[in-house]
C-alpha positions as a Markdown table, in Angstrom:
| # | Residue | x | y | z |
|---|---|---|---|---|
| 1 | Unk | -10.1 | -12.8 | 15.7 |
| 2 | Unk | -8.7 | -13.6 | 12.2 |
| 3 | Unk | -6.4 | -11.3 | 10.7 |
| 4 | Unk | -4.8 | -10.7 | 7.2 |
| 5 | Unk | -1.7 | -9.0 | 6.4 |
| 6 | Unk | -1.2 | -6.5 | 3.1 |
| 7 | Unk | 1.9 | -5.3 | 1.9 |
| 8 | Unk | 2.1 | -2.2 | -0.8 |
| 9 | Unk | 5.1 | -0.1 | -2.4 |
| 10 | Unk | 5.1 | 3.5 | -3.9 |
| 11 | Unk | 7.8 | 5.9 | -4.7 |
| 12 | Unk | 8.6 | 9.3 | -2.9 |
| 13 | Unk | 9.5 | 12.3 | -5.4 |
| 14 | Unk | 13.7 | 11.8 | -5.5 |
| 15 | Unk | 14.4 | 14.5 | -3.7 |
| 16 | Unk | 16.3 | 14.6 | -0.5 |
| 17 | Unk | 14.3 | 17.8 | 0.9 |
| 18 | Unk | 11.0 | 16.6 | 0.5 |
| 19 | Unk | 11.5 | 13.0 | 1.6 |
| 20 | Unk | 12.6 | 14.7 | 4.4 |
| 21 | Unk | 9.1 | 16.7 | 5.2 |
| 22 | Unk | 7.4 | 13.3 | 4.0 |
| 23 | Unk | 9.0 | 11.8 | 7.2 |
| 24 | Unk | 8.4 | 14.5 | 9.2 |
| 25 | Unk | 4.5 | 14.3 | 8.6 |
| 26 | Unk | 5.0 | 11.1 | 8.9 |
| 27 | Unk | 6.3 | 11.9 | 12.7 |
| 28 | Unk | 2.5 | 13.6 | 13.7 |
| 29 | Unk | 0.2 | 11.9 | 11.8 |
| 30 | Unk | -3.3 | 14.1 | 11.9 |
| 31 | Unk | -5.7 | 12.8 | 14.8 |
| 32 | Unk | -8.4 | 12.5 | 11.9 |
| 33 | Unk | -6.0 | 10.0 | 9.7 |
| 34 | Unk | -5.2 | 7.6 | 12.6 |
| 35 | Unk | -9.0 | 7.6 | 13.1 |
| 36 | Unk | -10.1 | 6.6 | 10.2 |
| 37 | Unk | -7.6 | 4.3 | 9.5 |
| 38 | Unk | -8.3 | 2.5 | 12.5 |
| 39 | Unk | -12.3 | 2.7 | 11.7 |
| 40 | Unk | -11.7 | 1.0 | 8.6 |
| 41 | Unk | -10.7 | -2.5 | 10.4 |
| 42 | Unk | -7.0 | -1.6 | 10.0 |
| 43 | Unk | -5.3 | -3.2 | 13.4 |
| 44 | Unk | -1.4 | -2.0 | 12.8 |
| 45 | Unk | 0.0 | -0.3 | 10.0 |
| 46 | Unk | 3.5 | 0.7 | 9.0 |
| 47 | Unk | 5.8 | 2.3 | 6.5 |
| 48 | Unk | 9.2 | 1.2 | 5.9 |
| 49 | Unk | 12.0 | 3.9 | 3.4 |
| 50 | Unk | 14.5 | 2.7 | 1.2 |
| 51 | Unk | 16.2 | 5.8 | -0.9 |
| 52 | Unk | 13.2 | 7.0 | -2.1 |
| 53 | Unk | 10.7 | 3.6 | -2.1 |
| 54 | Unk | 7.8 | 3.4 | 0.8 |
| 55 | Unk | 7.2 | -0.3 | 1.8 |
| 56 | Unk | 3.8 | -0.5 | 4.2 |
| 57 | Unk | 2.4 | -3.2 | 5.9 |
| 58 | Unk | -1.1 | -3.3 | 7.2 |
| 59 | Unk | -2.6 | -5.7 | 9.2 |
| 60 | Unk | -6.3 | -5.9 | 9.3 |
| 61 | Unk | -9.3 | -7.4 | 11.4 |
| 62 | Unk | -12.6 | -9.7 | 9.3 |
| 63 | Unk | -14.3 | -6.3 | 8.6 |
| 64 | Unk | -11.4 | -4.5 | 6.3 |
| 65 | Unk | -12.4 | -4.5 | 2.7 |
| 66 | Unk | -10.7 | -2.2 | 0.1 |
| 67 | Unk | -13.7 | -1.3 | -0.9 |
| 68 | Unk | -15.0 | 0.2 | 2.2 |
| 69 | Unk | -12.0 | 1.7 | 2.9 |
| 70 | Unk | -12.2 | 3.8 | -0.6 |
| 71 | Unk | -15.8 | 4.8 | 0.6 |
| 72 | Unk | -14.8 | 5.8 | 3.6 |
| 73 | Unk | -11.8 | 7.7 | 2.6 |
| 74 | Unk | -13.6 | 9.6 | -0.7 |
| 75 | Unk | -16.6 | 11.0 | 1.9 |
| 76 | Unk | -13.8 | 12.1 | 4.3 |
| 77 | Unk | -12.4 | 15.6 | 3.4 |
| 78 | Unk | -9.8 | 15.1 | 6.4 |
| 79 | Unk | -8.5 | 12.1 | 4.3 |
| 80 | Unk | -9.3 | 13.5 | 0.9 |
| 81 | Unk | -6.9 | 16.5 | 2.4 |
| 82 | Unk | -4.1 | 14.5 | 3.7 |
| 83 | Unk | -4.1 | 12.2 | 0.3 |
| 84 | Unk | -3.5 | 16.0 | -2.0 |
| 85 | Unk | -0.9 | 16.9 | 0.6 |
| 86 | Unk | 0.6 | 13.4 | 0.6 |
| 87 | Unk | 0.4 | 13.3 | -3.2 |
| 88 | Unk | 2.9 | 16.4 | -3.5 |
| 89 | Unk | 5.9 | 13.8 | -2.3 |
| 90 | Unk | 4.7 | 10.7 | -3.4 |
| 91 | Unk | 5.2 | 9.4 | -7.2 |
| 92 | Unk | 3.2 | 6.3 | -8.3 |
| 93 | Unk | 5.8 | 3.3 | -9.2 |
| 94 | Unk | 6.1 | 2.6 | -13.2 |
| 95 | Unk | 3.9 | -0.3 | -13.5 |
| 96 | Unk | 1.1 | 1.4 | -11.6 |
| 97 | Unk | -2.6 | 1.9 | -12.9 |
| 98 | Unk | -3.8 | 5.0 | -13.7 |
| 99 | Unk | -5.0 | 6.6 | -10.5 |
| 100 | Unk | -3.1 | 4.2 | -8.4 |
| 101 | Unk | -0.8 | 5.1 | -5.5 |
| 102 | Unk | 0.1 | 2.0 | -3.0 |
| 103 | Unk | 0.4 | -1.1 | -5.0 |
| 104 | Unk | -0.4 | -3.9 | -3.8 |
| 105 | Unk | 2.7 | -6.5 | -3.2 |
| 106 | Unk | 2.3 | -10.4 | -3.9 |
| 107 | Unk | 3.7 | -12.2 | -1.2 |
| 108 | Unk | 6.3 | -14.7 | -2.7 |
| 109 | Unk | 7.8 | -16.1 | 0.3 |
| 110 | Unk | 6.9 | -17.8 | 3.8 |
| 111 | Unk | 9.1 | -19.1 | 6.7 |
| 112 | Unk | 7.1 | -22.0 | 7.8 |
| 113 | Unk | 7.9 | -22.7 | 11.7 |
């Protein structure tokens, strides 16, 4: 099975006390989240801190489309739920488009074997 890897970045509200509940939700991800993450053709995902930058990598399977995954997630109130609560800690980076939250990272660099 082919796989391809996505990287994104976004900014957390400065703020030491709610980076610290961000993590923390972050700790018990919702049953409902995983699942539709994972129904979406997502294979691993994870978020990396710095300060108060998210870094997340997701790799996913030949199904995955970004535009399937916005479908799935704007008929999915469980998603549509956790995105407003998320949104409370999370600040989009200066360069993003209107609307945007995770922004897409161009991969610059390759360690060839």
């Amino acid at each position: 099975m082919k796989t391809n890897r996505h990287c994104f970045a976004l900014d957390l509200i400065n703020d030491a006390e709610l980076i610290s509940a961000y993590k923390k939700y972050h700790e018990n991800v919702w049953p409902e989240i995983e699942k539709s993450i994972k129904d979406s053709g997502i294979l691993a995902l994870e978020i990396y801190l710095v300060e108060n930058r998210l870094f997340m990598i997701m790799e996913v399977n030949e199904t995955f489309s970004f535009e399937r995954k916005d479908k799935m997630d704007a008929n999915n109130p469980k998603v549509q739920e956790w995105e407003s609560l998320m949104w409370k800690y999370q600040q989009a980076l200066p360069t993003a488009k209107d609307g945007e939250k995770w922004v897409l990272m161009d991969q610059i660099y390759q360690l060839k074997a």
